[in-house]
N, C-alpha and C positions, 0 to 999 in steps of 0.2 A: 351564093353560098360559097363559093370556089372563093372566092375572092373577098370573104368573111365581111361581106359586110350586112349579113345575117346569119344568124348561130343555128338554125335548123334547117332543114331540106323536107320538102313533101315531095316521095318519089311520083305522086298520082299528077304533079305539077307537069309531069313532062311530057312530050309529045309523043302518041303512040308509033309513031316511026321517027326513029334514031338514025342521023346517016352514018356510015361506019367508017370509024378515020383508025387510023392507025399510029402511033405514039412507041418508036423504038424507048423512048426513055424509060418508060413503065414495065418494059423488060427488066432495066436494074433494080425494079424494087420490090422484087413479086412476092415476098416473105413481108415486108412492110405492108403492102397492100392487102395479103392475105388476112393479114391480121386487123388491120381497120377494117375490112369488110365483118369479119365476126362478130366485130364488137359491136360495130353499126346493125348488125343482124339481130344481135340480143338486143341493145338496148337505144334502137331507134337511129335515126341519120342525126347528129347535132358534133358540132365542136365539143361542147361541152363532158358527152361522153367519154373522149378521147383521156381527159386530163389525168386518170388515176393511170393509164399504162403512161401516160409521163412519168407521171411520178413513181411508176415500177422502175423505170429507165435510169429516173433519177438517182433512184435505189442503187440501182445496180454498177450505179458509173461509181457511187459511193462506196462499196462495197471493193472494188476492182481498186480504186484509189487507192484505201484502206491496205486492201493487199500491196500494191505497188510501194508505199510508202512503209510498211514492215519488210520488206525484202533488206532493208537498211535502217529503220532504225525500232524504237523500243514501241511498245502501245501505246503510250503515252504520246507520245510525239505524233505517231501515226496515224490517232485518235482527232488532234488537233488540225494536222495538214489535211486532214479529212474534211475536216470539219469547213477550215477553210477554203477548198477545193471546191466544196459543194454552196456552201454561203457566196463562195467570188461574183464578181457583175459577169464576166464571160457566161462562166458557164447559164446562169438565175437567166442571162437575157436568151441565148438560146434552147433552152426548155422546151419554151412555146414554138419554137420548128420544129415541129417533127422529124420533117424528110429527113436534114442535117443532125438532130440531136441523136438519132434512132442509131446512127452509127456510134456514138459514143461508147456506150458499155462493149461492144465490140472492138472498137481500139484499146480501149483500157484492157479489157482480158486479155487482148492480145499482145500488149505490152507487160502485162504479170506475170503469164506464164514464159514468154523472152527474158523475163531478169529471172524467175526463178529456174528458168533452166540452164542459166551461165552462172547462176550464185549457187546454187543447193546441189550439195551429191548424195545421189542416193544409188541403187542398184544400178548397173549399166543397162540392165533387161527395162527400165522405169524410162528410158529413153523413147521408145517406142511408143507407150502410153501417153507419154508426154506429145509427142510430135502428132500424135493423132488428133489429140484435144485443143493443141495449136491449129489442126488441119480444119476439125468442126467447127472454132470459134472463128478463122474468117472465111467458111464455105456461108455462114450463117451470116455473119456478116455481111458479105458481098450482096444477100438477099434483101436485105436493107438499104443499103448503100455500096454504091460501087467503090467508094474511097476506102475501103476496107481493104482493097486485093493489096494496099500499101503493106499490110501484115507478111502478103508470101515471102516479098524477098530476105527480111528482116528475120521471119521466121527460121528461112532455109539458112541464112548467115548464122544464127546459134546452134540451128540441128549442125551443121557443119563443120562450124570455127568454133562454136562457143562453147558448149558443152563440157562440162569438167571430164576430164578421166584422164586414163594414160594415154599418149600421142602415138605410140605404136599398137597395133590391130585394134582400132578403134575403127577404122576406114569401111570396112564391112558396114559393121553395128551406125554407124553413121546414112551411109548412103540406106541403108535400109529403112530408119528412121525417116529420109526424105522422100522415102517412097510410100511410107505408111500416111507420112504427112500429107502427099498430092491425094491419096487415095480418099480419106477423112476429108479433105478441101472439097474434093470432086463430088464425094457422095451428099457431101450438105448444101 
């Protein structure tokens, strides 16, 4: 089953004592896992189960795109690189990975909210919020994939450098954003 070269699993297949190994890698992905265990719970052990939270994922990488490609240009346009973002052979050939796809709409969020917080001004107190919501999308991340904590340093470079506003007393309002940010990362 692991090894798909059958599409369902009979848990009663297994042997009443299991020896018990240990696997640090499965640490990295215990929001991934939590969640294919649910769905395996509802609706049976198969592969096949799986494919609609692809295609949630798929959604969502779509959707992130979308945003990332208006941060610069019209709907129009943003519509289309969308379009072909999500159509491309990369993305269409890993889909069917899980492990690696799962991380995608987590990069991608985490790249829309990094441009819109160095493109878009809005109140300086929206700082805050912002960084927080940069902090829950790769705390959530990371729970999928570990290639996510690539978001922290990226992130902390906009709450820090990038952020529009005035360059004098900002430094406060700054460092406190990067604190609100570790805090939102930590708690997700």
């Amino acid at each position: 089953f692991l090894e798909r070269q059958t599409a369902t699993f009979d848990p009663a297949t297994l042997p009443e004592r299991i020896p018990d190994t240990y696997d640090s890698a499965a640490e990295y992905h215990v929001y991934l896992e939590w969640v294919v265990t649910r769905i395996w719970c509802a609706f049976g052990i198969s592969w096949h189960v799986l494919e609609p939270f692809l295609g949630i994922l798929l959604g969502l990488c779509a959707a992130c795109a979308y945003g990332i490609f208006r941060l610069g240009m019209n709907r129009t346009l943003s519509a289309a690189g969308t379009a072909l973002f999500v159509t491309s052979p990369a993305v269409l050939d890993q889909v069917s990975n899980m492990r690696d796809f799962s991380k995608a709409p987590f990069l991608l969020a985490g790249i829309y909210f990094i441009g819109w917080l160095v493109t878009r001004r809005g109140r300086a107190s929206w700082i805050h919020a912002r960084a927080a919501a940069m902090g829950v999308i790769a705390g959530l991340g990371m729970g999928f994939r570990q290639d996510a904590l690539i978001l922290v340093p990226a992130s902390l470079a906009a709450i820090l450098l990038g952020a529009p506003g005035a360059v004098f007393g900002t430094a406060p309002r700054r460092l406190t954003a990067a604190a609100v940010y570790f805090a939102a990362f930590l708690a997700a």
